[in-house]
C-alpha angles and dihedrals in degrees: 000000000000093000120154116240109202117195124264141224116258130344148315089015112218090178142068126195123196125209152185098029131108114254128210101186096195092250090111095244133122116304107260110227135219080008129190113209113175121197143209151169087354086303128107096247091190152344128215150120119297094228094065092038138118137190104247115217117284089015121133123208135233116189110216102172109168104007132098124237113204128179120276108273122247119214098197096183105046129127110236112173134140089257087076106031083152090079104063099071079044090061096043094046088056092043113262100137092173128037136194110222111205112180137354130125109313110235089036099051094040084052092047088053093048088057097039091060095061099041100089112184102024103048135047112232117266146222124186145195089200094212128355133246119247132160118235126317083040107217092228127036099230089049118104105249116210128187109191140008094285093048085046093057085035090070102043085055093052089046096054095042087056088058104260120175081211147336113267106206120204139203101289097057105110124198101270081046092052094045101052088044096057092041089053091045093053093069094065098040097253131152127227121213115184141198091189129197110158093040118048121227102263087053097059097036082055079056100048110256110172087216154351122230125216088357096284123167090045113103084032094069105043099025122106094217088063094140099040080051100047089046090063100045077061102045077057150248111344106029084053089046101046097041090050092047089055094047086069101074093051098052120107113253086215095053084037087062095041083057103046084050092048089053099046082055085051084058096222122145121239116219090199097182088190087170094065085047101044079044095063103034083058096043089111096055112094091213096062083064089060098049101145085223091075096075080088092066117079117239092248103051081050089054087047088048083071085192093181089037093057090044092060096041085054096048097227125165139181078270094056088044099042082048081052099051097050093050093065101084099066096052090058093052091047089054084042092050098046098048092051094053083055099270123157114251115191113181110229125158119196088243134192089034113107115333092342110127115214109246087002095071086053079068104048091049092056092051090049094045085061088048091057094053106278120122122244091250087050087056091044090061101041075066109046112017109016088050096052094048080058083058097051097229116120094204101067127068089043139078102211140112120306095010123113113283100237115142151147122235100206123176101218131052110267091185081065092044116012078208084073094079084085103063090090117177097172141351128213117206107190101335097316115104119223131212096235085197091052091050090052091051103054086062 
């Protein structure tokens, strides 16, 4: 790790203050230099300048001179189930420290996530929707399938009895459906985040929907092929998926930016996850298989990817990915265009689905959400702050007193290159400070 432990007063130290670093705390203000944070049970005790700073009683110290600390990063559209009990270390060892799990078989997850929670060092901390939401035919088996307004809230209230962070809503779910779901889930204080395919997106911010997911709802409220879109979101997956990924490129730019301002007024959050669409519009290209970020994926989950076998499900061509690729574009200038008008914008990034790494993908959806006209401190913030205000938990996303004490070391300025964020010398999960270089090794 190469960092640098200082001695401490007294005895039988419980704290740890780093110093020397600059410090961007997530809440979107200027970097603090030649910062001191002391921490402490797993907390951030406190937050200054190192001139005016003294070591407090059983504290150890960390020199950091010339490095950055950032908040741990939050991935709020991952996949986190027992099926794939590889990615958690891969998360940690990137720095996301926290994960949104949106869908995955409902005792199992709510278990995993049981067990996640109290595995400091080795797992990120995780919040989970349990099983997702879908109307009949339910796109997935191991979704819960609901056909009418009283099987809808049904299933909210078994949800939440199950434990959910919040209800995760998918393509069949039409607007009466939606609407009885998030007023159900209002009386328990829960969240619904959507990726929509029968309702648009301004029909379900008007709703109340807490988030979209993958930018869904979109086309579909502005195309002019609204009902060819919305049939193939019903015949399933990928004839949903691959229609709404064309639309894109036929949109107006002009009606694309009405809509992203109208939905910044509605106050929902996009969970844009432009690395999963920039992922799929490039699964034709050979180079994307050698990526050399790959190595962090075992073999096995590589082999159960099936890459060429879901291409061909899928029925994609060089016509499909050359429609994808052009449609990219828009959805850069709609996240462009919505963060400009004052939108939320939290990364998440469908990981760890086809070629997408767990906790490296955090990283490349920061970098595209640069490319697509954010800053690097607005990136920054989709990932720390922003996400955690999606969560609901007003400890994460900061470094203040009083807030978790999860952070990134990193040796580069990521505020300069958002692809900074990468140059990771050491990660804290909830006040315990992990060897980056151990946790690779144990793979």
């Amino acid at each position: 790790m190469g960092l640098l432990f200082l001695g401490c007063q007294g005895r039988a130290p419980d704290g740890l203050a780093l110093v020397g670093a600059t410090l961007i705390d997530g809440t979107g203000g200027p970097p603090l230099p030649d910062a001191a944070v002391v921490i402490r049970h797993g907390r951030v005790e406190s937050v200054g300048s190192r001139a005016a700073f003294e070591l407090p009683q059983r504290t150890s110290q960390v020199d950091l001179s010339g490095r950055w600390i950032i908040p741990g990063l939050i991935d709020v559209h991952a996949h986190v189930t027992p099926a794939v009990a590889w990615a958690p270390s891969r998360y940690l060892a990137w720095g996301v420290t926290t994960v949104r799990d949106v869908h995955g078989g409902l005792n199992s997850v709510i278990a995993f996530r049981r067990r996640a929670n109290s595995d400091v060092g080795h797992s990120p901390r995780v919040y989970a929707a349990g099983a997702m939401i879908d109307g009949l035919p339910a796109t997935y088996p191991d979704a819960i399938g609901v056909n009418g307004e009283n099987d809808a809230r049904k299933a909210v209230d078994r949800l939440v009895s199950a434990g959910v962070d919040f209800i995760k809503i998918y393509t069949h779910i039409d607007g009466p459906l939606l609407r009885a779901i998030i007023d159900e889930a209002r009386t328990f204080n829960v969240g619904v985040a959507g990726h929509l395919g029968m309702t648009d997106a301004i029909a379900a911010a008007k709703a109340g929907i807490t988030s979209i997911e993958h930018l869904t709802g979109v086309p579909e409220a502005i195309s002019r092929e609204r009902s060819s879109l919305i049939a193939a979101h019903y015949r399933g997956f990928f004839p949903g998926w691959t229609s709404f990924a064309r639309s894109w490129a036929e949109l107006d730019a002009g009606a694309l930016t009405e809509l992203a301002n109208r939905l910044a007024q509605e106050k929902v959050t996009l969970v844009p996850t432009l690395v999963l669409h920039e992922t799929l519009s490039r699964l034709n290209e050979p180079a994307l298989l050698r990526d050399p970020m790959l190595k962090d994926v075992p073999q096995e989950a590589q082999r159960d990817w099936d890459v060429p076998g879901m291409v061909t499900r899928a029925r994609w061509t060089d016509a499909e990915f050359g429609a994808f690729q052009k449609s990219r574009s828009m959805q850069d200038l709609f996240v462009r265009a919505f963060a400009a008008a004052g939108g939320r914008i939290a990364t998440g990034t469908d990981a760890p689905n086809q070629l997408l790494v767990p906790g490296y993908s955090e990283h490349r959806e920061m970098e595209l959400l640069v490319g697509a006209g954010l800053t690097s401190r607005e990136a920054l913030r989709a990932a720390t702050r922003n996400a955690a205000v999606l969560l609901g938990v007003d400890s994460l996303g900061l470094l203040a007193p009083g807030k978790v004490a999860d952070l990134i070391v990193l040796t580069k300025d990521p505020l300069m290159d958002i692809r900074n964020t990468r140059s990771i010398e050491a990660v804290m999960s909830r006040g315990r400070l992990l060897d980056t270089d151990s946790i690779r090794a144990s793979w």
